[in-house]
BAVO-924134 format. One record per residue: residue in one letter; x, y negated, z negated of N, C-alpha, C in turn. Coordinates in steps of 0.1 Angstrom, whole numbers, plus 5000, padded with zeros to 4 digits. Layout:
REM BAVO-924134
AXYZXYZXYZ...
This chain:
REM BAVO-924134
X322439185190321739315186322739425186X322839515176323439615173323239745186X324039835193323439895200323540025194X322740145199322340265193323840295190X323840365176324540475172325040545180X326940625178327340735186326340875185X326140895198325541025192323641045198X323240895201321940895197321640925213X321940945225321741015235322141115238X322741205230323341335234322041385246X321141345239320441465248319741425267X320441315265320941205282322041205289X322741275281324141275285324241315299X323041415304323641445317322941355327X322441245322322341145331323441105340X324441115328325541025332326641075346X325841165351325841265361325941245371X325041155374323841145385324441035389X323641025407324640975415323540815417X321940875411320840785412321240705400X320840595398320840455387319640495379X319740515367319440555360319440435342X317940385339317940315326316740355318X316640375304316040405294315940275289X314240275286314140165275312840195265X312340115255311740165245310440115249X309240115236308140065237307939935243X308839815236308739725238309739655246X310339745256311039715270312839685269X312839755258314139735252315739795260X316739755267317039855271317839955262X317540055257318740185252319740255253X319840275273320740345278321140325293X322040295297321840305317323140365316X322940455328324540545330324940445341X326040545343327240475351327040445362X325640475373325740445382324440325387X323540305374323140175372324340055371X325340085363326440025358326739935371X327340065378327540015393326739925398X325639995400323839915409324239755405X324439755395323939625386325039565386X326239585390327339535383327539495368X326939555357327039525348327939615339X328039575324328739735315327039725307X327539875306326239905294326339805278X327339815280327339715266327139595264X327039545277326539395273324839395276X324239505277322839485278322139615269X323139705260322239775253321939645240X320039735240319839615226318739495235X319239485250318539335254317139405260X316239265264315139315273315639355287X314639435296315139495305314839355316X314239265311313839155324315539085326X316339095316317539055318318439095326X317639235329318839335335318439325357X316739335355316539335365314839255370X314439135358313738975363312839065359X311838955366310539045362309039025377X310039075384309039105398307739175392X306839075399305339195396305239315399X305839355408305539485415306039595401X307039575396308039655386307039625369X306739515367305639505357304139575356X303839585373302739685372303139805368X304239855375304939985374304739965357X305439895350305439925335304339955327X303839845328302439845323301439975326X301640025333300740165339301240265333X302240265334303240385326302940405310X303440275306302940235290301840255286X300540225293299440275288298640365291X298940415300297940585309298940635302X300440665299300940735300301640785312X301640745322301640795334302940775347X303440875352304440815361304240725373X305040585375304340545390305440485389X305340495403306640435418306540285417X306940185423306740065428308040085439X307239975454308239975463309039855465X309939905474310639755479310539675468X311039645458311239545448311639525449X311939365451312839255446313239225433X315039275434315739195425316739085422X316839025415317638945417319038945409X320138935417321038985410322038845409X323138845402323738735398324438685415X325038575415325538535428325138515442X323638525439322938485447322638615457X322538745447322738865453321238895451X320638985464319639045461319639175465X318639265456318939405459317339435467X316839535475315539615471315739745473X314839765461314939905452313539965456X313440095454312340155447313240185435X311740175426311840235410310640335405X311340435403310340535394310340555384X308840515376308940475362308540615355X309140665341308540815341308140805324X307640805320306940815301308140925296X308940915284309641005284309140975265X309341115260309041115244310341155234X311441055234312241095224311540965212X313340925203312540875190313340745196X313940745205314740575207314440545222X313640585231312940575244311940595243X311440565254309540535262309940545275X310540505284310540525297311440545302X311540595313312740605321312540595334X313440505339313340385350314640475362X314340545374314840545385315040475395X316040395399315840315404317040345418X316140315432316940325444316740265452X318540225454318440085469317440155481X316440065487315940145500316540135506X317440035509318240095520320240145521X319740195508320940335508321440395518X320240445527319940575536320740475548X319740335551320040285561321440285563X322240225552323340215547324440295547X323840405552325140535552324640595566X323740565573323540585585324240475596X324240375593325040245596326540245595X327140345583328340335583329040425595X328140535595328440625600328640615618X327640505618327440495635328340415636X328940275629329940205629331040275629X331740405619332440475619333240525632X332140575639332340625654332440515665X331840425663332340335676333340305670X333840245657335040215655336440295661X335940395660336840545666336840545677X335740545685335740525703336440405705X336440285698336940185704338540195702X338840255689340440265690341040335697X340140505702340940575716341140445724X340140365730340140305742341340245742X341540165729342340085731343940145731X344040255724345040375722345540395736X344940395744344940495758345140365766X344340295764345240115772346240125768X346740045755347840065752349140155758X348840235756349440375767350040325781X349240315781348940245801349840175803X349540065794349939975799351639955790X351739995780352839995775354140045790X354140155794354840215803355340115810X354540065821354639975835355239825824X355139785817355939665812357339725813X358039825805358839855806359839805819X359339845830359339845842359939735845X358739645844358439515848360039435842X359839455830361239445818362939455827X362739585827364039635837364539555845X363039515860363139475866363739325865X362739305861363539135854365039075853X365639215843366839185839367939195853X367739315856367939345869368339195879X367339165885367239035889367838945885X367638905872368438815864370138785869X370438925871371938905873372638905885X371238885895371538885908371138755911X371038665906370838545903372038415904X372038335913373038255907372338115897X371438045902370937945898370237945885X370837875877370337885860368737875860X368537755873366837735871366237855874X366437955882365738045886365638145874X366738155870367038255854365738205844X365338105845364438065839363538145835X363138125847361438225855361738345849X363138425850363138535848363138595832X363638475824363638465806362238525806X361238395809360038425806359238545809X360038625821359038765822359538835813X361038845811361038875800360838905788X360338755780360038745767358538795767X357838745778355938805779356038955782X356839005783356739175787357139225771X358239115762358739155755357439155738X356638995737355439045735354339125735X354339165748353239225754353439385745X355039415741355239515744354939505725X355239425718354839395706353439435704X352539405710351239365706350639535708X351239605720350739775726351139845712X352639795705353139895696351939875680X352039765679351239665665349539815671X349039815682347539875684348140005683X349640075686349440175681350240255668X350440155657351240145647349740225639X348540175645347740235636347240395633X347840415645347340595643348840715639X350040595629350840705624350340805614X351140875613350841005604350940955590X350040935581350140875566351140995561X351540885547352840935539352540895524X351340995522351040925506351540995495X351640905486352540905474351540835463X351940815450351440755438351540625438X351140525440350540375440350140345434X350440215424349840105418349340015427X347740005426347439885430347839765429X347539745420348439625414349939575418X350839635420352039655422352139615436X351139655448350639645460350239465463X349039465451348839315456349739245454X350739275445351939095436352539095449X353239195457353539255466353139105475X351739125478351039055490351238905484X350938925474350738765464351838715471X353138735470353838685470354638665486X353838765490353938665505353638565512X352138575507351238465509351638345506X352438365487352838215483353838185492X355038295497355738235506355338135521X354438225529354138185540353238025539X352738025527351337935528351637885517X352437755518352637715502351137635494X350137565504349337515498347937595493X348437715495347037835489347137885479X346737915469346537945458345638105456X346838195448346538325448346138355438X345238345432344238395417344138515413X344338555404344238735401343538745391X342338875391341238955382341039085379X341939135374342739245376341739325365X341539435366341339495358342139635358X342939625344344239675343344139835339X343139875336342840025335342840075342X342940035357342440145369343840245368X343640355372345040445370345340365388X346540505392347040445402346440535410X346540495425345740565437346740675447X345940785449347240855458346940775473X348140755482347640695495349040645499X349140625513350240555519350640405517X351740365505351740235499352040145514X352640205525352840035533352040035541X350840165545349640115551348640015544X348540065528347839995518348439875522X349839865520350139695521349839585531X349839695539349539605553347839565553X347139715555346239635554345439515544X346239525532345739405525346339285527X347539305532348039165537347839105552X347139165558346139185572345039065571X344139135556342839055552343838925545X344838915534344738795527345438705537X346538695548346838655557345838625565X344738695569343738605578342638545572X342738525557341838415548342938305546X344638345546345138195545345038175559X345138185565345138115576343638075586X342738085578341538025579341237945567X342037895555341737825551342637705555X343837735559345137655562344137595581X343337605583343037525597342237475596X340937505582340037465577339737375564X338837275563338637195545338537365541X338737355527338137445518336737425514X335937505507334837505503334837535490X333937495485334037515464334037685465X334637735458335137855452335337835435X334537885425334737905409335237795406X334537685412334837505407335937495418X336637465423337837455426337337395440X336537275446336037205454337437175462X338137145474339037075482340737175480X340737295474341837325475342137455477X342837505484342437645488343137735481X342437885484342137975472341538105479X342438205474342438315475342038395460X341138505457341038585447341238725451X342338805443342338945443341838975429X340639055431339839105422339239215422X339939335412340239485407338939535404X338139635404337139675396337139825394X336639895388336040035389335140075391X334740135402333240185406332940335404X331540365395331440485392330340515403X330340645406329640745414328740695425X330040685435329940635447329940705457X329640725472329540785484330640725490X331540765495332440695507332140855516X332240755531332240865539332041005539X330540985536329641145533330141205515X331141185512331741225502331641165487X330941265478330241165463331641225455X332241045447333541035437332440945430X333241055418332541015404333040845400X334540815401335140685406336140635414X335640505418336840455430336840295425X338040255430338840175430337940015439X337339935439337039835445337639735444X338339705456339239565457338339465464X338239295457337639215465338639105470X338339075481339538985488338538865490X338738735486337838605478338438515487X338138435497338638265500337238195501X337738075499336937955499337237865512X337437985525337437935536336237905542X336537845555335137805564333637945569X334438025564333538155567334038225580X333338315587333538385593332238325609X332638265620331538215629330338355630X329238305627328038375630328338465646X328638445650328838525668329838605666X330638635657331638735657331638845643X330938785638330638805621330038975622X329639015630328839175630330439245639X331539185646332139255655333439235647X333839165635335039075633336439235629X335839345631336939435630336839515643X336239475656336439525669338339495670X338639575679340139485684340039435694X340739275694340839185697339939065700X339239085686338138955686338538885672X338938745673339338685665338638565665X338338485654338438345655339038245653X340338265649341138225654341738165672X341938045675342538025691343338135696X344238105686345738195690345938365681X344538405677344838505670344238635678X345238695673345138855685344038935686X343538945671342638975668342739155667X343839165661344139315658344639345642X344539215633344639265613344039335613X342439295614341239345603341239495613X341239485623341339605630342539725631X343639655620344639765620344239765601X343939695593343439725582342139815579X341139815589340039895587340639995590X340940035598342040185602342740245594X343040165586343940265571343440255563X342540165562341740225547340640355550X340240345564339040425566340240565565X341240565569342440685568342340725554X342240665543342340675536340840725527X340140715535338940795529337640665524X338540545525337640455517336340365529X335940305524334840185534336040025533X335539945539335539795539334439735547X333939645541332939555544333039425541X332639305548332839145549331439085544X331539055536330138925536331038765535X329938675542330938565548329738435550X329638315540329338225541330338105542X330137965548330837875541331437825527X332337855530332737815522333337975505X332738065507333238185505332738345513X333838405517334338495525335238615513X334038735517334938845508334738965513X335939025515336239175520336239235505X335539365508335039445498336039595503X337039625495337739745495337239845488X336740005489336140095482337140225486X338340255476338540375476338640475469X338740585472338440665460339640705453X339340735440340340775431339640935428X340841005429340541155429340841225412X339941335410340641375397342241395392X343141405404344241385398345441295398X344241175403344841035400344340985383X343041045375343041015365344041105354X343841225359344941275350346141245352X347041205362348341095359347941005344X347240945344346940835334346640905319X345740995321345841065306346641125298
Protein backbone atom coordinates (compact mmCIF):
# COMPACT_ATOMS: atom_id res chain seq x y z
CA UNK A 1 0.00 0.00 0.00
CA UNK A 2 1.13 3.35 -1.07
CA UNK A 3 1.60 5.66 2.02
CA UNK A 4 0.11 9.37 2.17
CA UNK A 5 1.67 11.94 0.08
CA UNK A 6 4.52 14.60 1.25
CA UNK A 7 2.66 17.15 2.71
CA UNK A 8 -0.63 15.39 3.70
CA UNK A 9 -0.04 16.01 7.65
CA UNK A 10 1.32 19.34 7.76
CA UNK A 11 -1.32 20.14 9.93
CA UNK A 12 0.09 17.07 12.61
CA UNK A 13 3.32 18.01 12.36
CA UNK A 14 3.36 19.19 15.84
CA UNK A 15 2.65 15.86 16.97
CA UNK A 16 5.84 15.06 16.16
CA UNK A 17 6.63 17.01 19.28
CA UNK A 18 5.37 15.27 21.85
CA UNK A 19 6.90 13.21 24.31
CA UNK A 20 3.26 11.02 24.45
CA UNK A 21 2.93 8.11 21.47
CA UNK A 22 0.83 9.38 19.35
CA UNK A 23 -1.15 7.41 16.04
CA UNK A 24 -3.83 8.58 13.48
CA UNK A 25 -6.01 6.33 11.63
CA UNK A 26 -8.95 6.52 9.25
CA UNK A 27 -12.59 5.22 9.14
CA UNK A 28 -11.74 1.95 8.50
CA UNK A 29 -8.78 1.64 11.08
CA UNK A 30 -6.22 2.38 8.67
CA UNK A 31 -3.06 3.61 10.09
CA UNK A 32 -2.01 7.25 8.50
CA UNK A 33 0.42 8.67 10.89
CA UNK A 34 2.38 7.76 14.25
CA UNK A 35 5.19 10.28 15.41
CA UNK A 36 8.26 9.55 16.68
CA UNK A 37 7.58 8.63 19.94
CA UNK A 38 5.03 5.81 19.10
CA UNK A 39 7.93 4.94 16.77
CA UNK A 40 9.88 4.36 19.85
CA UNK A 41 6.72 2.76 22.04
CA UNK A 42 6.47 0.29 19.33
CA UNK A 43 9.74 -0.20 18.17
CA UNK A 44 8.61 0.20 14.82
CA UNK A 45 9.44 2.94 11.65
CA UNK A 46 6.39 4.66 10.48
CA UNK A 47 6.94 3.38 7.21
CA UNK A 48 6.56 0.03 7.50
CA UNK A 49 2.96 0.48 8.96
CA UNK A 50 1.64 3.59 7.16
CA UNK A 51 -1.17 2.22 4.79
CA UNK A 52 -1.64 -1.16 7.24
CA UNK A 53 -4.53 -1.96 9.76
CA UNK A 54 -3.83 -0.69 13.21
CA UNK A 55 -4.43 -4.42 14.73
CA UNK A 56 -0.92 -4.98 13.21
CA UNK A 57 0.49 -2.33 14.99
CA UNK A 58 -1.08 -2.97 18.43
CA UNK A 59 -3.61 -6.80 18.24
CA UNK A 60 -6.78 -6.42 18.90
CA UNK A 61 -7.43 -6.49 22.78
CA UNK A 62 -11.11 -5.94 23.56
CA UNK A 63 -10.65 -3.35 25.84
CA UNK A 64 -9.08 -1.03 22.72
CA UNK A 65 -11.97 -2.31 20.25
CA UNK A 66 -14.53 -1.06 22.64
CA UNK A 67 -12.54 2.15 22.80
CA UNK A 68 -12.90 2.14 18.82
CA UNK A 69 -16.07 1.24 18.17
CA UNK A 70 -17.55 3.96 20.67
CA UNK A 71 -15.54 6.63 19.24
CA UNK A 72 -16.58 5.57 15.62
CA UNK A 73 -20.03 5.69 16.20
CA UNK A 74 -21.25 8.31 19.05
CA UNK A 75 -18.58 10.16 17.80
CA UNK A 76 -17.18 10.36 21.07
CA UNK A 77 -13.88 10.38 23.09
CA UNK A 78 -13.16 7.30 25.45
CA UNK A 79 -10.18 6.05 27.50
CA UNK A 80 -9.58 2.25 27.77
CA UNK A 81 -7.26 0.95 30.69
CA UNK A 82 -4.52 -1.13 31.30
CA UNK A 83 -4.48 -2.71 27.90
CA UNK A 84 -2.73 -5.36 26.84
CA UNK A 85 -0.37 -5.39 24.09
CA UNK A 86 1.47 -7.50 22.47
CA UNK A 87 4.61 -6.69 21.10
CA UNK A 88 7.09 -8.66 19.06
CA UNK A 89 9.60 -10.93 21.18
CA UNK A 90 7.57 -11.92 23.53
CA UNK A 91 7.26 -8.33 24.78
CA UNK A 92 4.29 -6.98 26.48
CA UNK A 93 3.34 -3.50 27.07
CA UNK A 94 0.18 -1.89 29.25
CA UNK A 95 -1.02 1.18 28.04
CA UNK A 96 -3.83 3.42 28.60
CA UNK A 97 -5.13 4.72 25.24
CA UNK A 98 -7.22 7.75 24.59
CA UNK A 99 -9.28 7.49 21.69
CA UNK A 100 -10.36 11.09 20.31
CA UNK A 101 -12.79 11.55 16.80
CA UNK A 102 -10.64 13.92 14.90
CA UNK A 103 -12.23 15.62 11.35
CA UNK A 104 -9.54 15.99 8.68
CA UNK A 105 -9.90 14.40 4.97
CA UNK A 106 -7.20 11.38 5.67
CA UNK A 107 -8.13 10.71 9.62
CA UNK A 108 -10.95 9.71 11.97
CA UNK A 109 -9.17 9.14 15.11
CA UNK A 110 -6.59 9.76 17.11
CA UNK A 111 -5.20 7.26 19.40
CA UNK A 112 -2.99 8.39 22.69
CA UNK A 113 -1.48 6.03 23.92
CA UNK A 114 0.46 5.58 27.58
CA UNK A 115 2.69 3.01 29.30
CA UNK A 116 0.93 2.83 32.86
CA UNK A 117 3.63 2.27 34.27
CA UNK A 118 5.85 5.10 32.94
CA UNK A 119 5.31 6.92 36.18
CA UNK A 120 6.17 3.73 38.15
CA UNK A 121 9.15 3.56 35.95
CA UNK A 122 10.74 6.85 36.61
CA UNK A 123 9.95 6.69 40.22
CA UNK A 124 11.80 3.32 40.33
CA UNK A 125 14.66 4.74 38.54
CA UNK A 126 15.05 7.37 40.70
CA UNK A 127 14.87 5.43 44.02
CA UNK A 128 17.41 2.92 42.46
CA UNK A 129 19.42 6.00 41.35
CA UNK A 130 19.98 6.91 45.05
CA UNK A 131 20.69 3.72 46.62
CA UNK A 132 22.97 3.09 43.88
CA UNK A 133 24.73 6.38 45.07
CA UNK A 134 24.46 5.55 48.82
CA UNK A 135 25.94 2.26 48.06
CA UNK A 136 28.96 3.63 46.11
CA UNK A 137 29.77 6.30 49.08
CA UNK A 138 29.81 3.19 51.30
CA UNK A 139 31.88 1.41 49.38
CA UNK A 140 34.07 4.73 48.46
CA UNK A 141 34.68 5.36 52.11
CA UNK A 142 35.50 1.42 52.73
CA UNK A 143 37.66 1.43 50.24
CA UNK A 144 39.40 4.45 51.79
CA UNK A 145 39.71 2.60 54.95
CA UNK A 146 40.79 0.06 54.13
CA UNK A 147 43.13 0.92 51.26
CA UNK A 148 45.57 2.89 53.91
CA UNK A 149 46.22 0.03 56.58
CA UNK A 150 47.20 -2.52 53.61
CA UNK A 151 49.76 -0.27 52.70
CA UNK A 152 51.02 -0.92 56.04
CA UNK A 153 50.45 -4.28 56.23
CA UNK A 154 52.61 -4.27 52.62
CA UNK A 155 55.59 -2.41 54.19
CA UNK A 156 55.49 -4.53 56.86
CA UNK A 157 55.85 -7.68 55.13
CA UNK A 158 58.72 -6.61 53.07
CA UNK A 159 60.32 -5.33 55.94
CA UNK A 160 60.33 -8.75 57.51
CA UNK A 161 61.04 -10.45 54.43
CA UNK A 162 64.57 -9.30 54.78
CA UNK A 163 65.04 -10.10 58.16
CA UNK A 164 64.46 -13.46 57.24
CA UNK A 165 66.81 -16.11 56.66
CA UNK A 166 64.76 -19.26 55.72
CA UNK A 167 63.43 -19.31 52.13
CA UNK A 168 60.36 -21.30 53.69
CA UNK A 169 59.38 -18.64 55.90
CA UNK A 170 59.84 -15.95 52.88
CA UNK A 171 57.04 -17.86 51.62
CA UNK A 172 54.43 -16.81 54.13
CA UNK A 173 55.70 -13.44 53.55
CA UNK A 174 55.30 -13.49 49.35
CA UNK A 175 51.82 -14.25 50.03
CA UNK A 176 51.00 -11.28 52.36
CA UNK A 177 52.36 -9.65 49.96
CA UNK A 178 50.71 -10.50 46.76
CA UNK A 179 46.98 -10.52 48.96
CA UNK A 180 47.66 -6.96 50.19
CA UNK A 181 48.89 -6.40 46.59
CA UNK A 182 45.37 -7.54 45.20
CA UNK A 183 43.50 -6.22 47.78
CA UNK A 184 45.04 -3.04 46.94
CA UNK A 185 43.82 -3.72 43.16
CA UNK A 186 40.40 -4.33 43.91
CA UNK A 187 40.09 -0.70 46.55
CA UNK A 188 41.64 1.17 43.37
CA UNK A 189 39.26 -0.78 40.43
CA UNK A 190 35.93 0.62 43.39
CA UNK A 191 37.58 3.83 43.19
CA UNK A 192 38.57 4.23 39.53
CA UNK A 193 34.82 4.88 39.37
CA UNK A 194 34.39 8.25 40.71
CA UNK A 195 37.31 10.05 38.35
CA UNK A 196 36.62 13.23 36.95
CA UNK A 197 35.19 12.53 33.17
CA UNK A 198 37.11 13.81 30.11
CA UNK A 199 34.62 13.99 27.37
CA UNK A 200 35.36 14.41 23.84
CA UNK A 201 33.58 13.42 20.37
CA UNK A 202 33.03 9.57 20.12
CA UNK A 203 32.00 7.14 17.67
CA UNK A 204 30.14 4.50 19.02
CA UNK A 205 30.86 2.30 16.81
CA UNK A 206 34.58 2.87 16.84
CA UNK A 207 34.10 2.03 20.82
CA UNK A 208 32.44 -1.30 20.21
CA UNK A 209 35.08 -2.90 17.28
CA UNK A 210 37.24 -1.59 20.09
CA UNK A 211 35.45 -4.20 22.55
CA UNK A 212 34.78 -6.69 19.67
CA UNK A 213 38.02 -7.25 19.46
CA UNK A 214 38.87 -7.91 22.81
CA UNK A 215 36.54 -10.26 23.37
CA UNK A 216 37.61 -12.13 20.15
CA UNK A 217 41.00 -11.96 21.74
CA UNK A 218 40.17 -13.17 25.25
CA UNK A 219 37.39 -15.77 24.32
CA UNK A 220 38.16 -17.42 21.16
CA UNK A 221 35.02 -19.60 21.16
CA UNK A 222 32.35 -16.53 21.31
CA UNK A 223 31.13 -15.06 18.58
CA UNK A 224 30.69 -11.12 18.29
CA UNK A 225 27.61 -10.21 15.87
CA UNK A 226 27.07 -6.64 14.95
CA UNK A 227 23.54 -4.47 14.13
CA UNK A 228 24.76 -1.42 13.68
CA UNK A 229 22.83 1.19 12.66
CA UNK A 230 25.14 3.49 11.01
CA UNK A 231 23.37 6.89 11.07
CA UNK A 232 23.64 7.56 14.64
CA UNK A 233 26.06 10.73 14.67
CA UNK A 234 28.70 10.45 17.40
CA UNK A 235 28.21 10.93 21.16
CA UNK A 236 29.96 13.64 23.40
CA UNK A 237 31.28 11.52 26.58
CA UNK A 238 34.43 10.06 28.11
CA UNK A 239 35.65 7.35 25.27
CA UNK A 240 37.55 5.03 27.98
CA UNK A 241 34.84 5.15 30.59
CA UNK A 242 32.42 4.35 27.60
CA UNK A 243 34.86 1.58 26.85
CA UNK A 244 35.10 0.18 29.94
CA UNK A 245 31.91 0.07 30.80
CA UNK A 246 30.92 -1.80 27.71
CA UNK A 247 33.56 -4.06 27.92
CA UNK A 248 32.55 -4.61 31.75
CA UNK A 249 28.88 -5.90 30.30
CA UNK A 250 30.33 -7.93 27.04
CA UNK A 251 33.15 -9.52 29.30
CA UNK A 252 30.66 -10.63 31.91
CA UNK A 253 28.29 -12.22 29.01
CA UNK A 254 31.53 -14.09 27.66
CA UNK A 255 32.27 -15.33 30.53
CA UNK A 256 28.97 -16.59 31.42
CA UNK A 257 28.59 -18.12 28.33
CA UNK A 258 32.30 -19.58 28.37
CA UNK A 259 31.10 -21.59 31.99
CA UNK A 260 27.77 -22.26 30.64
CA UNK A 261 25.87 -24.50 27.43
CA UNK A 262 24.61 -21.71 25.32
CA UNK A 263 21.04 -21.23 24.65
CA UNK A 264 19.39 -20.61 21.11
CA UNK A 265 19.96 -16.98 20.24
CA UNK A 266 18.53 -15.87 16.28
CA UNK A 267 18.83 -19.79 15.43
CA UNK A 268 22.25 -20.30 16.55
CA UNK A 269 21.28 -23.35 19.21
CA UNK A 270 24.90 -24.72 21.01
CA UNK A 271 27.36 -21.89 20.12
CA UNK A 272 28.01 -18.85 21.89
CA UNK A 273 27.14 -15.36 20.94
CA UNK A 274 27.24 -12.08 21.75
CA UNK A 275 25.07 -9.15 19.81
CA UNK A 276 26.02 -5.45 19.73
CA UNK A 277 23.00 -3.73 18.50
CA UNK A 278 22.84 0.22 17.63
CA UNK A 279 19.49 1.93 17.52
CA UNK A 280 17.99 5.45 17.71
CA UNK A 281 15.60 6.43 20.18
CA UNK A 282 13.28 9.42 19.75
CA UNK A 283 11.93 11.44 22.72
CA UNK A 284 13.01 9.87 25.61
CA UNK A 285 13.32 10.80 29.58
CA UNK A 286 16.78 9.86 30.93
CA UNK A 287 17.19 11.02 34.40
CA UNK A 288 14.29 13.54 34.80
CA UNK A 289 15.62 15.06 31.51
CA UNK A 290 13.26 14.85 27.99
CA UNK A 291 16.00 14.31 24.59
CA UNK A 292 14.34 14.52 21.54
CA UNK A 293 17.11 11.57 20.62
CA UNK A 294 19.40 9.07 22.19
CA UNK A 295 21.55 6.57 21.33
CA UNK A 296 20.39 2.75 22.55
CA UNK A 297 22.94 0.12 22.75
CA UNK A 298 21.84 -3.54 23.28
CA UNK A 299 24.31 -5.99 24.70
CA UNK A 300 22.68 -9.69 23.51
CA UNK A 301 24.20 -13.30 24.83
CA UNK A 302 22.71 -16.58 24.63
CA UNK A 303 24.01 -17.28 28.05
CA UNK A 304 22.49 -19.22 30.96
CA UNK A 305 20.81 -15.92 32.17
CA UNK A 306 21.24 -14.03 35.09
CA UNK A 307 20.24 -16.54 38.71
CA UNK A 308 16.74 -15.30 39.85
CA UNK A 309 18.31 -14.32 43.57
CA UNK A 310 20.64 -11.80 42.25
CA UNK A 311 18.81 -10.66 39.12
CA UNK A 312 17.05 -7.34 40.95
CA UNK A 313 20.77 -6.55 42.81
CA UNK A 314 23.16 -7.74 39.83
CA UNK A 315 24.75 -3.93 39.74
CA UNK A 316 25.10 -3.68 43.77
CA UNK A 317 28.99 -3.99 44.26
CA UNK A 318 30.18 -7.03 44.94
CA UNK A 319 27.44 -9.36 43.99
CA UNK A 320 28.28 -11.66 41.30
CA UNK A 321 27.39 -14.88 39.96
CA UNK A 322 30.14 -15.83 39.11
CA UNK A 323 32.43 -18.15 42.04
CA UNK A 324 35.43 -16.15 41.51
CA UNK A 325 33.87 -12.93 40.29
CA UNK A 326 34.33 -9.69 42.26
CA UNK A 327 31.46 -8.50 41.39
CA UNK A 328 32.40 -4.90 40.71
CA UNK A 329 31.96 -4.59 36.16
CA UNK A 330 28.38 -4.03 36.01
CA UNK A 331 28.86 -1.87 39.05
CA UNK A 332 31.74 0.23 37.65
CA UNK A 333 29.75 0.24 34.17
CA UNK A 334 26.45 1.52 35.65
CA UNK A 335 28.55 4.31 37.20
CA UNK A 336 29.67 5.79 33.99
CA UNK A 337 27.00 5.53 32.07
CA UNK A 338 24.66 6.94 34.83
CA UNK A 339 27.88 9.82 34.66
CA UNK A 340 27.05 10.17 31.58
CA UNK A 341 23.46 11.18 31.85
CA UNK A 342 22.20 7.80 30.44
CA UNK A 343 20.05 4.67 32.14
CA UNK A 344 21.05 0.79 31.86
CA UNK A 345 18.85 -1.88 32.48
CA UNK A 346 19.04 -5.98 32.34
CA UNK A 347 16.30 -8.21 31.30
CA UNK A 348 17.63 -11.86 31.64
CA UNK A 349 16.07 -15.28 30.75
CA UNK A 350 17.82 -18.59 29.74
CA UNK A 351 19.27 -18.70 27.40
CA UNK A 352 19.07 -14.78 26.37
CA UNK A 353 20.38 -11.91 28.52
CA UNK A 354 20.40 -8.12 27.40
CA UNK A 355 21.69 -4.97 28.85
CA UNK A 356 19.93 -2.07 27.46
CA UNK A 357 22.20 1.18 27.04
CA UNK A 358 20.19 4.65 26.79
CA UNK A 359 22.20 7.76 26.12
CA UNK A 360 21.51 10.86 25.11
CA UNK A 361 22.65 12.58 22.15
CA UNK A 362 22.59 16.36 22.54
CA UNK A 363 21.80 19.00 19.75
CA UNK A 364 25.34 19.43 19.15
CA UNK A 365 26.20 16.08 18.66
CA UNK A 366 23.62 16.23 15.65
CA UNK A 367 24.93 19.20 14.20
CA UNK A 368 28.55 17.61 14.01
CA UNK A 369 26.86 15.27 11.46
CA UNK A 370 24.99 17.89 9.39
Amino acid sequence: MNPNPPGTFDAFSGLDLLSSAVVLVDAKLIIRHLNPAAENLFAVSSRQLLGHPLKRLMGEPPELAAALDNALKNNWGHTGHNILIELAQDVQLHVDCTVTPVETSNARLLLEVRPIDQQLKAAREEQLAQQQQANRELVRNLAHEIKNPLGGIRGSAQLLERELASEQLKEYTQVIIQEADRLQDLMQRLLSSHRVMQPTLASIHEILERVRRLIHAEYHDVSVRRDYDTSLPDITGDREQLLQAILNIARNAAQAIVGNPPGPLSGGAGKGEIIFRTRAARQVTLAKKHYQLALELQVIDNGPGIPENIRDKIFYPLVSGRENGSGLGLTIAQSFIQQHGGTIEVTSRPGRTCFSLMLPLTRKNRNKEE
